[in-house]
Each structure stands twice: as C-alpha cells, then as structure tokens.
C-alpha positions in Angstrom: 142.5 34.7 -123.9 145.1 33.1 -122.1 148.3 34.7 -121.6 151.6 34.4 -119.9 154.2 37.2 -118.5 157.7 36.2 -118.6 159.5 38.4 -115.8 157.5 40.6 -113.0 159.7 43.6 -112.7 158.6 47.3 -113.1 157.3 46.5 -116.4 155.9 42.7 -116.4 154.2 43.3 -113.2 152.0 46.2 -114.3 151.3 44.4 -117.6 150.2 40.9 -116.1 148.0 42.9 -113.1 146.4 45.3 -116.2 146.1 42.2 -119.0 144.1 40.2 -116.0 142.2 43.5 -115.9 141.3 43.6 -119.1 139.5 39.7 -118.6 142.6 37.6 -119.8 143.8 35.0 -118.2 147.5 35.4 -117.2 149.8 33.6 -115.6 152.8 35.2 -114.5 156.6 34.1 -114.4 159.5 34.8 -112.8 162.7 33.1 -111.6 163.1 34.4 -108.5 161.8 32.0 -106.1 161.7 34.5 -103.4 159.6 37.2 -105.9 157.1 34.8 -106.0 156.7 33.8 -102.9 156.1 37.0 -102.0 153.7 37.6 -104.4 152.1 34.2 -103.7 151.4 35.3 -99.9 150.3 38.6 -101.0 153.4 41.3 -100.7 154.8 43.0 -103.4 158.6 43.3 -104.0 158.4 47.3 -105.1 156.2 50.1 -104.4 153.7 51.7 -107.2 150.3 53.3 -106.9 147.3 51.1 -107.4 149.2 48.1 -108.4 148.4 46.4 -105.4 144.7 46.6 -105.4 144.8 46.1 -109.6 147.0 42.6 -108.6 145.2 41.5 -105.8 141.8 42.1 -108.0 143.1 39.6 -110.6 143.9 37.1 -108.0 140.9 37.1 -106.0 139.0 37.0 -110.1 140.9 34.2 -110.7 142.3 35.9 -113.5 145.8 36.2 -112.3 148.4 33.3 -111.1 151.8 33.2 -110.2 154.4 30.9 -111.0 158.5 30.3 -111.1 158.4 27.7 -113.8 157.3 29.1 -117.5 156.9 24.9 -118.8 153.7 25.6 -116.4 153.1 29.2 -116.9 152.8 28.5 -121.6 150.7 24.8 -121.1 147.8 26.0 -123.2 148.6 29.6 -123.7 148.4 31.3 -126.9 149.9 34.2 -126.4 153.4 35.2 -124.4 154.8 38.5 -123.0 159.0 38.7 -122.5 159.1 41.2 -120.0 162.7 40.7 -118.6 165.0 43.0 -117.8 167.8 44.1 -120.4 170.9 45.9 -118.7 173.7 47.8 -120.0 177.2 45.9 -120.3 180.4 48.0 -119.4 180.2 49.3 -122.9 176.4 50.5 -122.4 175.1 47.9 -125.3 171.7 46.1 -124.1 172.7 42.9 -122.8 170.2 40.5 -124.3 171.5 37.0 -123.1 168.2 37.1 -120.5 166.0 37.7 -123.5 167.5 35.0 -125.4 167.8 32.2 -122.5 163.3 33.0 -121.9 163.1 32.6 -125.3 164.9 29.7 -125.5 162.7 28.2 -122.5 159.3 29.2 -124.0 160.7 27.6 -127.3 161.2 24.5 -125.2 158.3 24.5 -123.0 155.6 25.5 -125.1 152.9 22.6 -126.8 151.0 24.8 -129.7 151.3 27.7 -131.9 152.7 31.0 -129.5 152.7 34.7 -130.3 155.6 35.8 -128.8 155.5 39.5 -127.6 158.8 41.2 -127.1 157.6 43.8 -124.2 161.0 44.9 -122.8 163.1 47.4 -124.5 165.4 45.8 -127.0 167.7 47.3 -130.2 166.4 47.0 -133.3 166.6 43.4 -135.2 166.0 41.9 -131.9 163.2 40.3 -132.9 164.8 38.4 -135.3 167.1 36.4 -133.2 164.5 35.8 -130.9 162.5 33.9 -133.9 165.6 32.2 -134.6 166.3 31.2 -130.9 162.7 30.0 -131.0 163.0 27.8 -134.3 167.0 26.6 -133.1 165.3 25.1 -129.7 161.9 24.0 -131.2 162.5 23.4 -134.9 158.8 22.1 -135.2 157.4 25.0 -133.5 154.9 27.4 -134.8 155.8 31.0 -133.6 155.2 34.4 -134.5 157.0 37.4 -133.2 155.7 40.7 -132.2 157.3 44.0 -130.6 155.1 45.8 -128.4 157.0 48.3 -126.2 155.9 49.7 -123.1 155.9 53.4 -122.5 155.0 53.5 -118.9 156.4 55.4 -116.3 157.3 54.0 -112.9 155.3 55.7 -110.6 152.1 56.3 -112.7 152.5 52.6 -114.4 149.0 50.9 -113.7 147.1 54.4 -115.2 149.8 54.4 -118.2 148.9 50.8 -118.7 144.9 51.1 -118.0 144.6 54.4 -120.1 147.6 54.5 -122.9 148.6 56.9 -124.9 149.3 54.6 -127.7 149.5 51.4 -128.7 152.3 50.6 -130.9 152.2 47.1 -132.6 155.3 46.0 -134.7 154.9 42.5 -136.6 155.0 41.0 -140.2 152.7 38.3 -139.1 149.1 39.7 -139.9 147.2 36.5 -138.2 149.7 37.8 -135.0 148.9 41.4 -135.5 145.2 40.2 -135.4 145.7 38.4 -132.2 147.3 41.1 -131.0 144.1 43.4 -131.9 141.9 41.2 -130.2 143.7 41.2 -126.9 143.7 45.3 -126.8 140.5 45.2 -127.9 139.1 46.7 -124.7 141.4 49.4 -125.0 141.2 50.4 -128.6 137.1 50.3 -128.5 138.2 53.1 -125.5 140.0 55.2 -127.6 143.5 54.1 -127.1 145.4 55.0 -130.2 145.7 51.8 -132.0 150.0 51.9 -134.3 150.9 48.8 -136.2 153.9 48.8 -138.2 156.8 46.6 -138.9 158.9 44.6 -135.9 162.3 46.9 -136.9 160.2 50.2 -136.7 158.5 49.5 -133.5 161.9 48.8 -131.8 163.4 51.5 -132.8 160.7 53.7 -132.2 160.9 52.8 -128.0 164.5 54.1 -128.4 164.1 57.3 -130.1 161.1 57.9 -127.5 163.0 57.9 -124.3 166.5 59.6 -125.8 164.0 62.1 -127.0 162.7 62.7 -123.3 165.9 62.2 -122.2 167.2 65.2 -124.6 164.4 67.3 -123.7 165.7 66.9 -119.9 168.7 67.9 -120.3 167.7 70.6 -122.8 166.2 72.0 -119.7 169.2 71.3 -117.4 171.8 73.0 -120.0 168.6 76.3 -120.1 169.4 76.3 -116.5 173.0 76.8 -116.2 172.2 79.6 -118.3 169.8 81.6 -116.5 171.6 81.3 -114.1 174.2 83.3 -115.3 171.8 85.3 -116.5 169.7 85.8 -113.7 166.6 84.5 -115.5 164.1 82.3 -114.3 164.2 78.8 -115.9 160.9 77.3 -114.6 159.1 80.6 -116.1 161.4 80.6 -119.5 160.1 76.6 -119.9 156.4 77.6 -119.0 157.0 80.0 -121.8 158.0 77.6 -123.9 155.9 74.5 -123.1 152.6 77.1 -124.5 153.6 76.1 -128.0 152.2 73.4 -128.7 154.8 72.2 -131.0 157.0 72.5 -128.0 155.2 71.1 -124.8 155.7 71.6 -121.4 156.6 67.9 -120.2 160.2 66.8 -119.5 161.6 70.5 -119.1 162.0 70.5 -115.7 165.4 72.0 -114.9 166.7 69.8 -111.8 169.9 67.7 -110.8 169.8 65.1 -113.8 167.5 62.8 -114.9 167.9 58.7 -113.6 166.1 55.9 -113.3 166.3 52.1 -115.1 164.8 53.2 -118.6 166.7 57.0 -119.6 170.2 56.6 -119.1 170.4 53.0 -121.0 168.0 53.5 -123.3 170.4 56.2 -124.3 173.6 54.4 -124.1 171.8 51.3 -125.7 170.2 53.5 -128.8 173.8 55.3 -129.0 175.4 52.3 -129.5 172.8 50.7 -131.9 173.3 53.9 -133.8 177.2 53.1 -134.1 176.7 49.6 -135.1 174.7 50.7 -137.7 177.4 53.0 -138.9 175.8 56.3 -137.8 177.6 59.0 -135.4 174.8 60.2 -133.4 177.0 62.7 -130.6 173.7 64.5 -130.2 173.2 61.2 -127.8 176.5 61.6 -126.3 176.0 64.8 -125.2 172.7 64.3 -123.5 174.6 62.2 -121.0 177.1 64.9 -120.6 174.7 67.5 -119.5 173.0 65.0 -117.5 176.1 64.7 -115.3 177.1 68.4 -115.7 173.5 68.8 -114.1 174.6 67.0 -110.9 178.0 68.3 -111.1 176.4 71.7 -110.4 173.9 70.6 -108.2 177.0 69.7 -106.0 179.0 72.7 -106.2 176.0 74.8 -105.0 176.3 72.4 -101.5 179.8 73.0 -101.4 179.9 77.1 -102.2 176.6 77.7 -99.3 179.0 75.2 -97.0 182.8 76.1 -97.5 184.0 72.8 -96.2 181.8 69.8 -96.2 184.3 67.8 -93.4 181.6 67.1 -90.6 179.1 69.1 -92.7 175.6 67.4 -91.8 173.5 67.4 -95.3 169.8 66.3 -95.4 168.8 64.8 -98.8 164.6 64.8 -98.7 164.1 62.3 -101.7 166.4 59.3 -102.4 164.4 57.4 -104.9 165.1 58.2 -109.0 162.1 60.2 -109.0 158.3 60.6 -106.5 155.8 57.5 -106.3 158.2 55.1 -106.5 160.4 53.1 -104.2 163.4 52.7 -107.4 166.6 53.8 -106.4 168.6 52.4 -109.5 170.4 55.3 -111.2 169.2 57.6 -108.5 170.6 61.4 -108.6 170.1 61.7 -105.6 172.1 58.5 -104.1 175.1 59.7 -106.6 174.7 63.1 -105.0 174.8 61.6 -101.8 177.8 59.3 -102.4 179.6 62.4 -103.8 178.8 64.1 -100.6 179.8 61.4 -98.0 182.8 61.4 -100.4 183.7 65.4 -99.8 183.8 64.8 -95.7 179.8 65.4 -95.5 177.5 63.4 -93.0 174.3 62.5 -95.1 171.4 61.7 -93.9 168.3 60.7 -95.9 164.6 60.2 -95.9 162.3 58.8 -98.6 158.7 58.0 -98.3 159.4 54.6 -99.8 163.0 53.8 -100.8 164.9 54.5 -97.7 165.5 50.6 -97.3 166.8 50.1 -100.8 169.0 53.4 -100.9 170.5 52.2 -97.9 171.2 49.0 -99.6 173.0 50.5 -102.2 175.1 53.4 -99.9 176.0 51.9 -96.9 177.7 54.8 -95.4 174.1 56.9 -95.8 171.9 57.2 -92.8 168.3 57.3 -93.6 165.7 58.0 -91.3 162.1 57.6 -90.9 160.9 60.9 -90.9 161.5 64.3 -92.8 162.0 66.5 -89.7 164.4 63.9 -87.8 166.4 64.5 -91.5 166.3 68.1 -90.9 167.7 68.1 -87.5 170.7 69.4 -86.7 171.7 69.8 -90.6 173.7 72.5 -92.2 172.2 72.1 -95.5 168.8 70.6 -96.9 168.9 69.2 -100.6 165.4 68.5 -102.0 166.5 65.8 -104.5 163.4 64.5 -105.6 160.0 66.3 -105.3 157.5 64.0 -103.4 154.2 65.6 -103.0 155.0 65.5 -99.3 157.6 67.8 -99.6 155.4 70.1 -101.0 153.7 71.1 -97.4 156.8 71.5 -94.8 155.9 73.3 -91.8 159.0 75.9 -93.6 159.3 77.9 -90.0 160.1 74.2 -88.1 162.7 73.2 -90.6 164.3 76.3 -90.3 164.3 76.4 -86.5 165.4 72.5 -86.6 168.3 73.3 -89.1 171.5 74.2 -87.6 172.3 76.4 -91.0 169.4 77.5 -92.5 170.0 76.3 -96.3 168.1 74.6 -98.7 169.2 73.7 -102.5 166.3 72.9 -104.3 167.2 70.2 -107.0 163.2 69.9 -108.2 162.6 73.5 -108.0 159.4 72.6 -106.0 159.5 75.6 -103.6 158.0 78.9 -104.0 161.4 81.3 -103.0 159.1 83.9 -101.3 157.8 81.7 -98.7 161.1 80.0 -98.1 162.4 83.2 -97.8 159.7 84.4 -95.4 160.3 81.4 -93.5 163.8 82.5 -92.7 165.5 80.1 -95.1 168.5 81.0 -97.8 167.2 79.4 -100.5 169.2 78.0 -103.4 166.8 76.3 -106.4 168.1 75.6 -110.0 167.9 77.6 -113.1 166.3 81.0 -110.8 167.5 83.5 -108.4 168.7 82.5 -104.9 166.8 84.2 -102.1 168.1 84.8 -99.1 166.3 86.0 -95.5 
C-alpha cells in the first residue's frame, strides 16, 4: 500500500520507519528543510533505540523516502498519516492550527480518494473539522477520516510500534475502517489487539489513557510524601500494590514528577476539553499539583542536606525527561536544575544523550561528557533520571570524588545498603535516608 507521514517528530518518525516495516510504501513529510536533509544524508535529528537501523532498513528496501513537499509526498497515495505536533497554548488547550494548515495542504495536493489518519493526539471532535477543512479546500474531493492514536513511549517507540499493545481504530467510514484493517494486517494476524470504534471515542480514549498514567504517577508521588512521614518504604508499599492485578505495578514509581511532551499536555489539553464540554473534572487539576509538589520536595531535600546552596556545586546524573531518550522538553530534571542555579547553586550535568539539547534550553547549566567529571568536586549528587548506566557506579569513586558525600535519589534506583557501605548519606524518595 502506499502511504504518506505528515510530520517526522517523536511520533511520525517511528510510524513511517515501522509502516515501511511492515512492506508499505511510505513516503515521509516534514517542513523542516534542515530535518530532512538530515535524514536524506543519513542522521537522525533525536536519539531512540532501534529506530536507526528500522529507518535506514526501509531506505536501503526502497520502502521508505523522504521529502519536504506533501504535493510530492500524496501523488498516488491512498492512505495519509497527520503526525504533527499539537502544543499547549498559554491556557493549556491543544493548539490545532498545524493540524488544520496539513490538512488543508493534503486537501490541496492530493489527486484521488485519501483516508486521512489523524495520528497525533487531538480533543475530541477533531476529526470533524479536519473533514471539513478537507471538503472547504477541495470541495470535489473524496476523503474519509480516521483516528488512530499512538500509545508509544519515547524511548521504547519502535518495539511499542513493532509489537502493540492495541490497536485502536475510530471511524464512521466502514470502506476506511477496512483500509485501515488491511494496512495492520501484519500486525493483527500477530496478535495485536485489533479496537474499532467511533472517531469521538477513539479521541477521547488517547486522553483518558495518558491522564490516567499521569494520575497513577502522581498517586505514587503523593504515597511518597507520606511514607515519608511515616517512615515506610514507598517502592515496597507500590510492589505491594502493583500484585493485584486490578492494580498493576506500572507508573507507580515514586520520583521527582513526571515530564515529557505527551503527560503534562495531554492533561492540561483533556482538562480543558473537559470544561468546554461543561464538566469540572479537578481530579485533573490536581494531578498537576502533585506533580509539581513532587519536585518541590525533591528540592527541599537539596537544600535541608546543603544549608545554603550559594556556591554549592550540585551534580544532576540524568537531564533528559526520562532514560533512552535524548527529550529534554518538560524535563524534571532541567526545572530542578533551573530552580537550583536559581538558589546560588553551581549545576553541572551529564546525560548519556541530551546534554546538547539541555544545554540549549539552560544556558547557565554546565554539562559534561562524563558521569565522574559530574561528580567531581560536588557537594551534592541528584539522580534525576534513572539511565541504566547509572545503575553500576563504581559507589566508593563517587564518593571519594565528591567533596560532600550526598546523593538524593529522584528515581529511587539505588539499593541504600550499598550506598551506605560505600560511604555515601543517601537521600531517595518515599523510604528511609541512610546515612554512613
């Protein structure tokens, strides 16, 4: 089948590189010129596992092409993926005008019948104005809507994409929902859950997804504040938990807040659809409250094992939203850092992939290339996001490199026996600090 993918961000790249995968072929669209030059010559404008080798695969198969005009990316195509990006506006609604201008190019562009597939994550009834941008630009057009949300997760993307959970199909067009069908077939014969419904339900079904992960987040991060007071152990109270099955153990990791591109608007945006539609939904609300009282007390636990943080040297290990990917939009651990350069502190950071755009967006943060250079010299160590790397420090080095032997664990990734061993007052989140 021949396809196109409108936008090649952390969402429409995966897809193109996994539909050419799947034996389509897909030609890929995105208006920044520079984007795809780079993808032209072979280099990738973000890190994520695998999706090199799955992109360069559909390349050298022919499968995959790249272009920066979609009147040459839809000649002949049947079938269309809008995949751009929908940010929050000042008053956190989804701003839609880049879905509406693609739309409004395809309309004008395309030279047969197109199923449109709404891939980013939009309010609900947002399929509906993109069939009437469609019709308003190309009034002799045949086109026929569909919402197919994502439900990847940056840093695992290609196997979310390769090996699904679901797939959730919203149309009222059964000759597109057959199309649709068809193209998945490889997956679906595999075992992929296969979910059609209507174009409003699918929509709103991406919403209540992520605000429910998000809620189950900061369930975790609110469970934390308490044990602490309490002198419980949070990781072991959610392992408790996550054995019922009607529970589960995913997203109730205690830590310094949930980030990233998709949680925090996806809530704002579903809070606000919610409001439009005439419901008060403060459940929502709060979810971003404890998600910012979760980094509130991440902070204060630097600023009690320091006293003063004037000319306090602070290593954050992880500046990237979360491991295995290069993202640093909505990153705790950049706002952590800009709160502490903001106190007096010194912060220096280290990433395994974003230290190039975290210092983009905090200019006042050195980052280095190393962990140990990070560790150098510091009076504190904040592990802000848990990369697997972290996982084996040589514990005795950092604490002879470290001027103050500290570490507050945001990610609760260390075992507080063998930092303690090691010499090291340790300081995690939701459990008992340890100290030498």
């Amino acid at each position: 089948m021949r396809l196109a993918v409108i936008g090649l961000g952390h969402v429409g790249l995966p897809t193109a590189g996994v539909l050419a995968h799947l034996g389509h072929e897909v030609s890929a669209v995105d208006v920044d010129e520079e984007k795809i030059e780079l993808l032209q010559r072979g280099i990738f404008p973000f890190f994520e596992p695998e999706l090199e080798d799955l992109v360069r695969q559909g390349v050298e198969a022919g499968r995959l092409t790249f272009s920066q005009w979609i009147e040459d990316a839809v000649s002949g195509v049947g079938v269309a993926f809008l995949c751009v990006g929908t940010p929050p506006n000042g008053a956190g609604q989804a701003n839609l005008s880049i879905i509406e201008a693609a739309a409004a190019q395809l309309a004008e562009s395309v030279d047969g019948p197109l199923v449109v597939v709404e891939k980013s994550t939009v309010p609900a009834g947002t399929a509906e104005r993109i069939a009437q941008t469609l019709q308003r630009h190309r009034p002799d057009g045949v086109f026929a809507v569909v919402s197919n949300p994502e439900f990847l997760r940056e840093g695992s993307a290609v196997k979310d994409s390769i090996r699904p959970s679901r797939i959730l199909v919203g149309s009222d067009d059964p000759e597109a929902l057959a199309t649709m069908r068809e193209l998945y077939a490889p997956l679906v014969e595999a075992g992929v859950p296969w979910i059609e419904t209507d174009l409003r339900t699918a929509e709103l079904a991406k919403h209540a997804s992520n605000a429910f992960l998000a809620l189950k987040v900061s369930y975790a991060n609110a469970l934390a504040r308490i044990c602490e007071a309490a002198g419980a152990d949070v990781s072991a109270v959610a392992q408790i938990m996550g054995a019922d099955s009607r529970i589960g153990r995913g997203h109730l990791s205690a830590g310094i807040g949930f980030g990233g591109y998709c949680l925090p608007k996806d809530v704002q945006a579903f809070e606000h659809l919610s409001r439009q539609l005439g419901y008060d939904f403060p459940l929502l609300r709060e979810i971003a409250r404890i998600n910012d009282e979760a980094m509130d007390a991440g902070f204060r636990k630097i600023q009690e094992a320091l006293w003063n943080l004037t000319g306090k040297r602070v290593a954050v290990l992880g500046l990237a939203f979360k491991p295995n990917t290069d993202d640093t939009r909505f990153s705790p651990a950049l706002e952590l850092s800009r709160r502490l350069i903001e106190a007096g502190a010194d912060v220096v950071g280290y990433d395994p992939e974003a230290g190039t755009n975290a210092k983009a967006e905090v200019s006042q943060l050195e980052v280095v290339g190393d962990v140990y250079s990070a560790l150098e010299g510091a009076h504190c160590a904040v592990l802000a996001t848990d990369w697997d790397e972290f996982r084996t420090l040589d514990l005795v080095r950092v604490r002879e490199l470290m001027r103050f032997p500290i570490l507050v664990d945001g990610r609760n990734l260390f075992d507080s026996q063998e930092v303690r061993a090691a010499g090291i007052t340790y300081i995690p989140t939701g459990r008992p600090p340890v100290r030498p």
